[in-house]
Steps between C-alpha positions, in 0.01 A plus 500: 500500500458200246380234661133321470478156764334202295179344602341568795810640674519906645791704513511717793746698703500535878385765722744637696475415878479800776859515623352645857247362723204727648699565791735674315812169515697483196529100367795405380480365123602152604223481795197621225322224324442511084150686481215244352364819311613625155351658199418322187766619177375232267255182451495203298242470213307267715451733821180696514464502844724822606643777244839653489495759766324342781599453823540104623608258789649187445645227694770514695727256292301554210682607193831490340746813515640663168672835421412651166698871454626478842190465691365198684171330374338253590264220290233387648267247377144609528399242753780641745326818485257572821308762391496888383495809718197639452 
């Protein structure tokens, strides 16, 4: 994928939510929320505080929604990001 975000913006895609809950109950897609987790595919020149490949939360209205080769991104600016699975 060609795609680098501009200042201090991330590119990251969304983990995928469990589709069954502990007890074993299957959610329907349009009862599951949009994770606030996804991994980092690209940064801005600006961003040094995460690297592609991390794992981040974000807001829950934080971002704005693209698809780039059929897949959905999202952009984040770096402020919307939370923090970094350690």
């Amino acid at each position: 994928m060609k795609f680098k975000p501009l200042g201090e913006r991330v590119l990251a895609e969304r983990l995928e939510e469990d589709t069954k809950t502990a007890s074993g109950i299957i959610i329907p897609d349009n009862a599951k929320e949009k994770p606030l987790e996804g991994i980092v595919k690209a940064i801005g020149k600006e961003v040094k505080e995460v690297k592609v490949g991390d794992t981040i939360v974000f807001g829950k209205y934080s971002g704005t929604e693209v698809k780039l080769e059929g897949k959905e991104y999202l952009i984040l600016k770096l402020e919307d990001v939370l923090g970094v699975r350690a």
